[in-house]
N, C-alpha and C positions, 0 to 999 in steps of 0.2 A: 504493500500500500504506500509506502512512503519514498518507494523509487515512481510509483506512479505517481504520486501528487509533484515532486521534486520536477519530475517531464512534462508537468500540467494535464495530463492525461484523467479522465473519469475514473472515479473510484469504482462506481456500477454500470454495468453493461446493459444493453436492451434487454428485458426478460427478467432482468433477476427482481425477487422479490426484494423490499427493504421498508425497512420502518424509520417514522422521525424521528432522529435525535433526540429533541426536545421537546415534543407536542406527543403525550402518551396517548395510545391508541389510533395514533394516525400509520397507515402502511399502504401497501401498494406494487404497483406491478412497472419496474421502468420501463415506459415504451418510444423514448427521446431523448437524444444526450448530445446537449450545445456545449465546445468546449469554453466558454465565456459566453456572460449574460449578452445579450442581441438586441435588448430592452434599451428604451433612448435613455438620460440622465434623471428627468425628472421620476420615469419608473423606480430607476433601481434608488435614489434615495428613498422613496415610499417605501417601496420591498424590502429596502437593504435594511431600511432603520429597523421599521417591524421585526423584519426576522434577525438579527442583529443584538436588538432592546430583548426579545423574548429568550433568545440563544442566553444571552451573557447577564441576565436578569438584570438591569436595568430600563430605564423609561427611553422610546423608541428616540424623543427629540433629543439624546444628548449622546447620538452615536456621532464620532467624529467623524464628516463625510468624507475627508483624504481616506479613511479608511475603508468606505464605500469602493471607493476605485479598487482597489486590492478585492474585495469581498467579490466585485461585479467581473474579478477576472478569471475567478474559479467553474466548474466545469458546472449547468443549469441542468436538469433530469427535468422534461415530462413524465410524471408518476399517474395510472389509472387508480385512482385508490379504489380497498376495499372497504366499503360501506358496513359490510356485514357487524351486529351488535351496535348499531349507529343510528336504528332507527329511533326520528322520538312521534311515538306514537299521539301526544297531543295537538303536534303539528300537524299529523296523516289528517288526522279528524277536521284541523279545520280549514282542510284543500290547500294547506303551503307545503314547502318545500319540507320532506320528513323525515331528514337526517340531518344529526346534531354536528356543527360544526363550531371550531373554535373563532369567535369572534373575532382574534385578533386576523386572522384569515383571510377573513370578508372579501370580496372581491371588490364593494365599491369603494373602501377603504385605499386599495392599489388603483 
């Protein structure tokens, strides 16, 4: 792992299964592997703080963004997650969206 990351290269391949680091009960199936983010500036500060602030438990506005650049040049995985034990049954009921996700996630947030 650490002659791959040292060549910039993905730590996971297409297909393998893997779980998040730091978000328990989040996993999934890699089906996409960008060797650096693709995402313009203004994304990866959104993305980079969040997940950054969540990673390293701190609050997302006080990640230093030269540090962003370094984060945004690391290898980006599309993951299919698996939903399964995810369901929240109160939301099924009242016609929304019926798996729990973690807020900080949020897509309109990014």
């Amino acid at each position: 792992d650490s002659i791959k990351t040292n060549l910039g290269l993905p730590k996971y391949v297409v297909g393998q299964a893997v779980v998040h680091a730091h978000r328990d009960g989040i996993r999934g199936v890699v089906i996409d592997v960008d060797l650096q983010c693709t995402k313009g500036l203004e994304w990866i500060e959104a993305a980079g703080c969040l997940e950054r602030g969540c990673a390293l438990g701190y609050p997302a506005d006080e990640t230093d963004h030269s540090e962003l650049r370094a984060w945004a040049r690391q290898p980006f995985y599309m993951v299919m997650l698996d939903l399964a034990g995810m369901k929240d049954t109160e939301a099924a009921e009242l016609g929304t969206w019926q798996w729990r996700w973690p807020s900080e996630l949020a897509a309109w947030k990014v």
